[in-house]
C-alpha positions in Angstrom: 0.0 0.0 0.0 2.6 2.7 0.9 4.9 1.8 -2.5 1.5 2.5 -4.3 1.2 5.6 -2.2 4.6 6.7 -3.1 4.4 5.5 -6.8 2.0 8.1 -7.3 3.2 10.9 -5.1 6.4 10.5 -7.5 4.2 10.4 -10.8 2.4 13.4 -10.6 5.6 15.1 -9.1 4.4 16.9 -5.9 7.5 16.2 -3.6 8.3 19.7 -3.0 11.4 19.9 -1.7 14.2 17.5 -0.8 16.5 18.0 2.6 20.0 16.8 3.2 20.6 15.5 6.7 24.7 14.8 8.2 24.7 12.0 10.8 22.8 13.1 14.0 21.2 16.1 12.4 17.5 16.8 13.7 14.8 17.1 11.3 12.8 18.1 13.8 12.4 19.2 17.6 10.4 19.0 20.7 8.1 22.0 20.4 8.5 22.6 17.3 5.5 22.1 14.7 5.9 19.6 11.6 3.4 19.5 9.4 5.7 17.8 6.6 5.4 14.4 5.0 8.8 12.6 4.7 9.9 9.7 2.3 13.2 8.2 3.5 14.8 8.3 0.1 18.3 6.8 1.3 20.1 6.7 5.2 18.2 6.1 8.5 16.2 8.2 10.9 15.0 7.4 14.2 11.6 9.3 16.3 12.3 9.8 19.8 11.3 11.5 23.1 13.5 12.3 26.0 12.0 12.3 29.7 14.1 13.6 32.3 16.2 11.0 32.3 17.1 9.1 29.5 15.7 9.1 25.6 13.5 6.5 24.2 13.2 5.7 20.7 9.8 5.3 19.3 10.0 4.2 15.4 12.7 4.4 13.0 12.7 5.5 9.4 14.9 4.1 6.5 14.8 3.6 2.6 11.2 4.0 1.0 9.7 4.3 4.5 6.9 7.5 4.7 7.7 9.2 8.2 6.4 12.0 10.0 5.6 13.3 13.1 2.1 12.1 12.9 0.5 13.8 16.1 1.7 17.3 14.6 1.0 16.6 11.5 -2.8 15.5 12.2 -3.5 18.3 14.7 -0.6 21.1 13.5 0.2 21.3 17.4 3.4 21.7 19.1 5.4 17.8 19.5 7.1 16.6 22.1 9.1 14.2 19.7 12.2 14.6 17.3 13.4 13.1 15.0 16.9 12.6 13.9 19.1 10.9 10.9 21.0 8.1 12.2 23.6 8.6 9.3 23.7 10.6 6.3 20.0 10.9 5.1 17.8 12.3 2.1 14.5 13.0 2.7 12.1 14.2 0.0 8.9 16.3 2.2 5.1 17.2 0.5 3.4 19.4 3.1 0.6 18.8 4.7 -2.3 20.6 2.6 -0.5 19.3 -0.6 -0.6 15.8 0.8 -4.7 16.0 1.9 -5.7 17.4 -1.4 -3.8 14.5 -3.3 -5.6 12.0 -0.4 -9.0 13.8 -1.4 -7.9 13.6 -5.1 -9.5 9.9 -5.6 -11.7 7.8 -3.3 -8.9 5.0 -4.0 -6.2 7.7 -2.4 -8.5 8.1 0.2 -8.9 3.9 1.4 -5.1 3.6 1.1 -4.2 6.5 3.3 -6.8 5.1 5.6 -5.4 1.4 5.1 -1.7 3.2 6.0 -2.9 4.9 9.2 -5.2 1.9 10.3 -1.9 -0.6 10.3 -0.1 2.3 11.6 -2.6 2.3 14.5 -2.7 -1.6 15.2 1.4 -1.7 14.6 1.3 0.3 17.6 -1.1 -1.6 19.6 1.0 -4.1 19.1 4.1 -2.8 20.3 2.4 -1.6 23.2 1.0 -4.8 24.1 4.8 -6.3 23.6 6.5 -3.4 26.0 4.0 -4.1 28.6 3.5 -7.7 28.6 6.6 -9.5 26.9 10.0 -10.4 28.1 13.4 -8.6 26.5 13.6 -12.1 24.4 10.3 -12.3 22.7 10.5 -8.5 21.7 13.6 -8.9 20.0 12.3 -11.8 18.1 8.9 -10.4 17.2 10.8 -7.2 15.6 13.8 -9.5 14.1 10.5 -11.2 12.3 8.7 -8.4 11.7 11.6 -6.0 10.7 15.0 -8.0 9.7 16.0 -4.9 7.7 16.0 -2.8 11.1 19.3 -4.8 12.3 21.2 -4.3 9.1 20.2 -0.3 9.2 20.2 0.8 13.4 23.0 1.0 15.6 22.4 -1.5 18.6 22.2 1.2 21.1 18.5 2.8 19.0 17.6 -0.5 18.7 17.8 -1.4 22.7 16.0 1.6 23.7 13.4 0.8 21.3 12.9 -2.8 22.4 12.8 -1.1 25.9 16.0 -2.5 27.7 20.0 -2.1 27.5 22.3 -2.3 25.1 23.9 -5.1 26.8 21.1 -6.8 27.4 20.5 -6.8 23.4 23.9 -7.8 23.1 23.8 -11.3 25.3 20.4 -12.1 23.6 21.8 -11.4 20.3 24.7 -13.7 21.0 22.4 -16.8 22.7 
């Protein structure tokens, strides 16, 4: 669904600007409004928030993926999330009104975007559920299934706080 998303976001041409990012460079920042669309065109990128005392990574972007800061960009509010390039990234960004009025374009654009944000919504659930009730062990084998491509493109240390525990932790169940 999101390839056929992008497909046609790149055939009628309404990327409207593409953005450079070095290694640890913020695309955005807490309090900041971001009311962009992002396709990960090459590199990595990681969504976080930081409590008073340590970060914790909430999703991660790479090639092809669609990111965004989706609470700003539904409600145009203020975020308490950034979100940062791992390494060397391209992004390509179509703004938010540009974005609906493509959505609103075709009642086809319309049940895919829908589609996108439903198994956005149950992915979530999902990882909830795992945080709350699953050990260390079964996370990190639920996202090696679900996302082997995640290993290859995250540092261990993005990928621990994500799976909610240590990067040594990670590193004795990667090794058993």
């Amino acid at each position: 669904m999101i390839a056929n998303l992008i497909d046609q976001i790149n055939n009628e041409n309404l990327w409207e600007k593409e953005i450079q990012l070095e290694r640890n460079e913020y695309l955005k920042i807490k309090g900041s409004i971001d009311t962009n669309l992002y396709l990960v065109v090459n590199g990595s990128l990681r969504i976080f928030v930081i409590d008073e005392y340590e970060e914790h990574t909430i999703r991660f972007g790479y090639q092809n993926n669609l990111i965004a800061s989706l609470d700003s960009f539904l409600n145009e509010q203020p975020s308490d999330f950034y979100i940062q390039a791992l390494k060397k990234t391209k992004v390509k960004s179509i703004s938010k009104k540009k974005f609906i009025s493509f959505i609103e374009s075709s009642l086809e654009n319309k049940k895919i975007w829908l589609a996108i944000l439903e198994n956005f919504v149950l992915q979530q659930m999902e990882r909830e559920r795992d945080i709350l009730t699953s050990s260390p062990i079964e996370r990190y084998h639920r996202v090696l299934k679900r996302s082997p491509q995640l290993f290859q493109e995250i540092p261990n240390k993005y990928i621990a706080s994500y799976l909610r525990m240590t990067p040594e932790t990670l590193s004795r169940i990667k090794k058993s």
